[in-house]
C-alpha positions in Angstrom: 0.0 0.0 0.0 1.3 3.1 -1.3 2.1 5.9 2.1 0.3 8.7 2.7 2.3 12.0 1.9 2.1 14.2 4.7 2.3 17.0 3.0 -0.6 16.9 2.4 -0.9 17.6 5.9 1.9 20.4 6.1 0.4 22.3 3.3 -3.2 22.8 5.7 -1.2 23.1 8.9 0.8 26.0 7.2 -2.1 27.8 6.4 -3.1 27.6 9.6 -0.1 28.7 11.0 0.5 31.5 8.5 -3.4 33.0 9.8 -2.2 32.5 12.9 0.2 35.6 12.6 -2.5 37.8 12.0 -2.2 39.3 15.2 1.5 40.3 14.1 0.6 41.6 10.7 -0.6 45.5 10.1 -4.5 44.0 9.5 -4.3 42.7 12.9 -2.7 45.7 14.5 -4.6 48.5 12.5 -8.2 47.8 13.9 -6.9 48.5 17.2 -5.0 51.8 16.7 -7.8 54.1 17.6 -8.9 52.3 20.8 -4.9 52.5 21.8 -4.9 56.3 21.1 -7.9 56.6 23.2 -6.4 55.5 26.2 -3.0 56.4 25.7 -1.1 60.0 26.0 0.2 59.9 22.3 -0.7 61.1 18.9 -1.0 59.2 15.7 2.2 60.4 14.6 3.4 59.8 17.9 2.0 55.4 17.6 3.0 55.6 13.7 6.6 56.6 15.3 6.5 53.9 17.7 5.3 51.1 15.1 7.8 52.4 13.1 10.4 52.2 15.9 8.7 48.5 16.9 9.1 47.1 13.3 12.3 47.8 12.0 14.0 46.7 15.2 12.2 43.5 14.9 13.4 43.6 11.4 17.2 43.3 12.5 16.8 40.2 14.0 14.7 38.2 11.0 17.8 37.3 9.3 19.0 36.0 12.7 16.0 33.8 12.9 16.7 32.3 9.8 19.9 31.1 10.9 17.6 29.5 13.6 15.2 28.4 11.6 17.6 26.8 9.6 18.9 25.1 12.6 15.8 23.8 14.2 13.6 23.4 11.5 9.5 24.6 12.0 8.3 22.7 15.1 11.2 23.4 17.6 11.0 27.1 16.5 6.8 27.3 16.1 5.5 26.4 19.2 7.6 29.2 21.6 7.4 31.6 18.6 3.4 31.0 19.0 3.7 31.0 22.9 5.6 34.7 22.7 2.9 36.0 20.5 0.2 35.0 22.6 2.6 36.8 26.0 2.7 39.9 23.9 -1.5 39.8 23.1 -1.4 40.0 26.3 1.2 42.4 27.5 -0.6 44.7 24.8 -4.2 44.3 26.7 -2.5 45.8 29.4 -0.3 48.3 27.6 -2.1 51.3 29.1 -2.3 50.3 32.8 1.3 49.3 32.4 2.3 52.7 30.9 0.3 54.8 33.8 2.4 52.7 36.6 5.5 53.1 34.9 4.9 56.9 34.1 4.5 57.1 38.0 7.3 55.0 38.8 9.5 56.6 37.1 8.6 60.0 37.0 9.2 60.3 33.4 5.9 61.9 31.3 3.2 59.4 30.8 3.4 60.4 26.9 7.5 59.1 26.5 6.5 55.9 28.9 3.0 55.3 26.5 5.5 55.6 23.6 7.9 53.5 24.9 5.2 50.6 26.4 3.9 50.4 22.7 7.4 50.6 20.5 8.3 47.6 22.5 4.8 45.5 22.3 4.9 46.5 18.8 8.6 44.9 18.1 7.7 41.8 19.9 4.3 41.4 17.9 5.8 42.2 14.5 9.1 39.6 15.1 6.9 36.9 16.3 3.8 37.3 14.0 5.0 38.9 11.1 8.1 37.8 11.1 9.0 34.2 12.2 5.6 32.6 12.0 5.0 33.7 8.4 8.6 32.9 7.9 8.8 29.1 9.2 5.3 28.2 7.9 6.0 29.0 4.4 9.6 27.9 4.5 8.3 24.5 5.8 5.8 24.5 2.8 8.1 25.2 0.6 10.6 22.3 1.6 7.6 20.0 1.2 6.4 20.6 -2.5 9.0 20.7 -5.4 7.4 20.0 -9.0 4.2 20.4 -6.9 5.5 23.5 -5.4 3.3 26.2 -7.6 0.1 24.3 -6.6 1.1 24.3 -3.1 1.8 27.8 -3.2 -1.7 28.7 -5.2 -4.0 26.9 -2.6 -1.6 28.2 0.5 -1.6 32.1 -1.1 -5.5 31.9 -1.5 -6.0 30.9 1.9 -4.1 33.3 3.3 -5.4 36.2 1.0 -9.1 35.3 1.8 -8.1 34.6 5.7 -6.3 38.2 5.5 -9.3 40.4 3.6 -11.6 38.9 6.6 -9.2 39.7 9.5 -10.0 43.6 10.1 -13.7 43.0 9.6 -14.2 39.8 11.9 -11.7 41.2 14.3 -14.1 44.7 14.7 -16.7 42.6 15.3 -15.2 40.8 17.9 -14.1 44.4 19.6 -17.5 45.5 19.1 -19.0 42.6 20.7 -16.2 42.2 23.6 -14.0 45.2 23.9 -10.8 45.4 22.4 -8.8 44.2 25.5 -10.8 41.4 26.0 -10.6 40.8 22.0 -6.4 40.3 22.4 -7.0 38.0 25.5 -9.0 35.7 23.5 -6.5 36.0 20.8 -4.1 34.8 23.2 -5.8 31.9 24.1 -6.4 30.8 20.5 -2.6 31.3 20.2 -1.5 29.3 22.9 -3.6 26.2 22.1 -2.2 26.6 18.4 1.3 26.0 19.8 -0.1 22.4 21.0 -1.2 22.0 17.4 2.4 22.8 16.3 4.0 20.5 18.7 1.9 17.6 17.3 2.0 18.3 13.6 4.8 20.5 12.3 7.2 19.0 10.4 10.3 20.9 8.9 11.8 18.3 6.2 10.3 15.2 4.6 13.8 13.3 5.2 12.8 13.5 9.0 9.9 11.3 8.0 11.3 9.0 5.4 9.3 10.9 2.9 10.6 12.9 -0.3 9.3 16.3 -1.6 5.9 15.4 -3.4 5.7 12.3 -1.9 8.4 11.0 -4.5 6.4 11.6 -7.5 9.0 12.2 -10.3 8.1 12.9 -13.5 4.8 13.1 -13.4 2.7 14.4 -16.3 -0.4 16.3 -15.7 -2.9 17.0 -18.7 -1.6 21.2 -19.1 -4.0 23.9 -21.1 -2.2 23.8 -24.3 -1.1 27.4 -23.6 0.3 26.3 -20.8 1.7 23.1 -22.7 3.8 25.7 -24.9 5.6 27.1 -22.4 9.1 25.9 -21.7 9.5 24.9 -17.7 11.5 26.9 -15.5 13.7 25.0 -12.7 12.4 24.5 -9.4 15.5 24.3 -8.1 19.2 25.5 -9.1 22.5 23.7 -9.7 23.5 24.4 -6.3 22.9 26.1 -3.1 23.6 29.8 -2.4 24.8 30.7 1.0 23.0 34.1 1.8 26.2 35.9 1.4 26.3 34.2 -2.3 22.9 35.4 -2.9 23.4 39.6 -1.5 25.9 39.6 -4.8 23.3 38.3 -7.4 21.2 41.5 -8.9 17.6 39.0 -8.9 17.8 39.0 -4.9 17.8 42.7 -5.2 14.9 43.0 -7.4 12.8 40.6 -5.7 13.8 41.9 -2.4 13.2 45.3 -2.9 10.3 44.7 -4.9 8.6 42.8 -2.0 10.0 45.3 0.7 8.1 48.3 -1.2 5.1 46.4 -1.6 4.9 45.4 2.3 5.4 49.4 2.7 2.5 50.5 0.5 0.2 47.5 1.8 1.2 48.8 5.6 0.7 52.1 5.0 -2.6 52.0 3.4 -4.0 49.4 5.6 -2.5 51.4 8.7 -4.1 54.7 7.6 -7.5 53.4 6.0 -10.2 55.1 7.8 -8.1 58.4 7.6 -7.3 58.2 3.8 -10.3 57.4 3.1 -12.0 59.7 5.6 -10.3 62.6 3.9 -12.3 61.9 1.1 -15.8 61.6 3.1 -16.3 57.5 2.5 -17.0 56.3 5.9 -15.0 53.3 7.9 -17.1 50.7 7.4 -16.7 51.1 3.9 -13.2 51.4 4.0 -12.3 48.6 5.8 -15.1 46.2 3.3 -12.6 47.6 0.2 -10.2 44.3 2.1 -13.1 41.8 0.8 -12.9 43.4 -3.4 -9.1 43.6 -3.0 -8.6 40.2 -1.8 -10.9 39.1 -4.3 -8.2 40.3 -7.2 -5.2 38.9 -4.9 -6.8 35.4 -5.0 -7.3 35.9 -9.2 -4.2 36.9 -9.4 -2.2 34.8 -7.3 -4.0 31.4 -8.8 -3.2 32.4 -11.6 0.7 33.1 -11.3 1.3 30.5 -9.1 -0.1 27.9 -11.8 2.2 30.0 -14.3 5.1 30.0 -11.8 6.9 26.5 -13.2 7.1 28.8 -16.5 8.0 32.1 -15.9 10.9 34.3 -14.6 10.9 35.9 -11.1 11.1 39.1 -13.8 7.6 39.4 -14.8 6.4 38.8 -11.3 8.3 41.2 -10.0 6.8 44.2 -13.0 3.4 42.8 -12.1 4.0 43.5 -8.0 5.5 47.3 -9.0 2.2 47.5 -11.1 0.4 46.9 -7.8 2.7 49.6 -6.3 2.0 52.4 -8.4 -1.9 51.8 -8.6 -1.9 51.2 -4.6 0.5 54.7 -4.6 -1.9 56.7 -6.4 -4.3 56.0 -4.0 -3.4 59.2 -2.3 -2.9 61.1 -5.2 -6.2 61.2 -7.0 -8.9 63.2 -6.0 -12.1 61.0 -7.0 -13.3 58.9 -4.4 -14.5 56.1 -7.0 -11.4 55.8 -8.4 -9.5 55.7 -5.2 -11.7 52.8 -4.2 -10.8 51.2 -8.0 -7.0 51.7 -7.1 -7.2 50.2 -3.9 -9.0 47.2 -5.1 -6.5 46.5 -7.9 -3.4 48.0 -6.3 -3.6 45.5 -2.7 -5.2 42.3 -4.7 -2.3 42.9 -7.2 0.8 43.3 -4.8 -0.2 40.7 -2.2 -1.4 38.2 -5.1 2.4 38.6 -6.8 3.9 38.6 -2.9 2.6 35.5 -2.0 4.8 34.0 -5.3 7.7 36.3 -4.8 8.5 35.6 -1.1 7.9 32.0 -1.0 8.7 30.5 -5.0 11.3 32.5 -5.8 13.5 32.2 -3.4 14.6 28.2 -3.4 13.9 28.7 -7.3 16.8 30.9 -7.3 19.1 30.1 -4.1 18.4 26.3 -3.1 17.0 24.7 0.1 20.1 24.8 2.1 20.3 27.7 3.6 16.3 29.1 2.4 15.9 30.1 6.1 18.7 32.8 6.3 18.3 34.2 2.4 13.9 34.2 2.9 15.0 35.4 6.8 17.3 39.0 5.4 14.6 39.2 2.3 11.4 39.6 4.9 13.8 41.8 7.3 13.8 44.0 4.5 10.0 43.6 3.9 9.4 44.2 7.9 11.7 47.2 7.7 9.7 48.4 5.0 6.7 48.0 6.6 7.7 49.9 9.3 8.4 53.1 7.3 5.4 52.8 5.3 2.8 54.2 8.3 5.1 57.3 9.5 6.3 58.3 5.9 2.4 58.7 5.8 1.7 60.1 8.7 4.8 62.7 8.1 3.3 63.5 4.8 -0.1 64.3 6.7 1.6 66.5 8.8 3.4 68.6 6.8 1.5 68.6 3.7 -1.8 68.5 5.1 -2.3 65.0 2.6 -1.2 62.2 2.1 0.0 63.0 -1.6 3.5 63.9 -1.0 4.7 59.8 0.2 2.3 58.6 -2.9 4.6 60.3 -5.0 7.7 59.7 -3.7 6.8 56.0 -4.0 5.6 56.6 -7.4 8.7 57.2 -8.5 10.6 55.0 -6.5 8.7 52.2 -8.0 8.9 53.0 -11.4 12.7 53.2 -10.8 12.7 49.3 -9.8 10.8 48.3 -12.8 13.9 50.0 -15.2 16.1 47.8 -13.0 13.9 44.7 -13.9 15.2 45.2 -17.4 18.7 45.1 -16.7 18.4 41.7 -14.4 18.6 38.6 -16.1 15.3 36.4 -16.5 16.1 32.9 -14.5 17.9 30.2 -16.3 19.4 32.7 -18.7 23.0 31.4 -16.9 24.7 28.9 -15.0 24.6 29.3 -11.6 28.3 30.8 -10.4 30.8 28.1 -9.5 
């Protein structure tokens, strides 16, 4: 009798694990920025700051975590990674009562101590969630799948895309119903019997289960669309492994890297400031935050589609398709009509997140190998963290100098048309041998 292949098991369990870290993620932390500047002695500048401050230092580490990850594979990572998030729900339920005792301990002003309370709850639940959750769940997916891997990728990006449009809206709900403290607390709880699930069914490497990638199906023809039958396959994997130093001197990492860093920017910064970009153009918050639902409609399209294109084609045209996403989701601020913002909203977030789900997970062991995926993937979502973290101030400093939020959609109008002229001067994949 032919053994079940448990990837088939990994690829749900990643899901899981990657909706997990919605806590961690900017749709997570947005719905709860008002309530937070309601009972704390800081501005929105003044929170934008401190996310900002949060993020990036989280961001320093990622590549560290790699290392780890690469070390100790998904399950001896997962489950305290999931236990920390789940501490810092909690510390963050508390962030204001903790804030006022400190503020009186101390002496110092309650408005430096409020600042300082959130920059720190904010690092620990962007290097937890964002960072090493997503990070070891698709790694460990990725590991899993090989010839397969472009399917695995299409039904794990859709999840995830779907799981992420409904996050703000269920999560409100749930604040509505319970209060936002008690919303985090329950969060917590969720998380820390999610780390039992990890313990039992993580698994970082088929090899530690006598299995092979795909179960050991090689060679196996599937019945294409004769488009598709055209094409001429790209490698899954290369000739060799690249070490992460290896990789920093090849210009593709830089493309995709950046490319995936200004996308988590622009996503961060317009999910971050929603209600107020939005609001500035008299459409209310509900409808707003429903624009997630549309959008992630266009991300699941989108990403299908590449991912079932992704055995084909070079990381180059995902990477033109993702700066499309930037500019539309960049002129966001920039127009004035409040239809066509929505439109540009809708086709500028389900473009970029549809293309980052291919570009953070595919490319990478296309490109670099397996061997050390968790240190190259580790500095590529550092950069996409530290991007994030810039993406909400840069905003809020345009608001409060301009009076709009115009000036940063320029700026990152240009920037991102200046990554698609570098596009043309990378080399598609498989155009050389890998460097000896």
């Amino acid at each position: 009798m032919k053994r079940f292949f448990y990837g088939w098991i990994i690829l749900p369990a990643a899901i899981l694990g990657t909706l997990a870290s919605i806590p961690g993620q900017t749709v997570g932390v947005s719905v709860f920025t008002d309530f937070l500047l309601a009972v704390h002695s800081i501005s929105r500048s003044g929170i934008s700051l401190a996310y900002l401050i949060g993020t990036i230092s989280s961001a320093f580490l990622l590549s560290f975590a790699g290392r780890v990850y690469d070390r100790l594979g998904a399950r001896r990572m997962g489950v305290p990674v999931v236990l920390f998030l789940a501490l810092t729900l909690m510390f963050l339920s508390f962030s204001d009562h903790i804030a006022s005792k400190a503020a009186r301990v101390t002496a110092l002003p309650e408005t430096v101590v409020s600042f300082i309370v959130l920059a720190f709850g904010f690092f620990l639940v962007r290097f937890f969630g964002q960072g090493n959750l997503t990070m070891l769940s698709r790694n460990m997916t990725m590991k899993w799948f090989d010839r397969r891997r472009g399917l695995a990728n299409a039904f794990l990006g859709i999840s995830v895309s779907l799981g992420f449009s409904a996050a703000p809206g269920l999560i409100d709900k749930m604040i509505t119903s319970a209060g936002w403290r008690e919303t985090w607390r329950m969060m917590a709880l969720g998380l820390a019997l999610f780390a039992v699930f990890v313990f039992f069914v993580f698994r970082d490497d088929p090899r530690d289960m006598g299995q092979k990638a795909d179960g050991g199906v090689v060679g196996t023809k599937r019945k294409a669309h004769p488009f598709v039958a055209r094409l001429k396959p790209v490698k899954s994997l290369p000739d060799r492994d690249f070490t992460l130093q290896e990789a920093r001197r090849r210009p593709e990492f830089w493309l995709v890297a950046l490319t995936i860093a200004l996308s988590a920017l622009l996503i961060t910064a317009a999910t971050f400031h929603v209600v107020s970009i939005f609001g500035q153009a008299g459409i209310s918050r509900s409808r707003a935050v429903a624009l997630f639902f549309p959008a992630s409609l266009v991300a699941v399209a989108s990403q299908f589609i590449g991912s079932t294109l992704s055995d084909y084609v070079g990381e180059r045209l995902f990477a033109l398709i993702q700066l499309t996403g930037c500019l539309l989701l960049a002129a966001v601020v920039v127009v004035s009509s409040p239809l066509l913002m929505q439109i540009l909203f809708i086709l500028g977030v389900g473009l970029s997140q549809g293309m980052m789900g291919i570009t953070s997970a595919i490319i990478w062991p296309r490109l670099f190998g397996l061997s050390h995926l968790g240190a190259i993937s580790g500095f590529a979502m550092a950069l996409s963290v530290a991007g994030s973290a810039v993406g909400p101030f840069t905003f809020s400093l345009s608001l409060d100098l301009f009076d709009s939020y115009s000036g940063a959609g320029m700026c990152f109008i240009v920037l991102a048309f200046a990554l698609m002229l570098f596009a043309f001067f990378v080399k598609p994949h498989g155009t050389e041998e890998a460097d000896g």
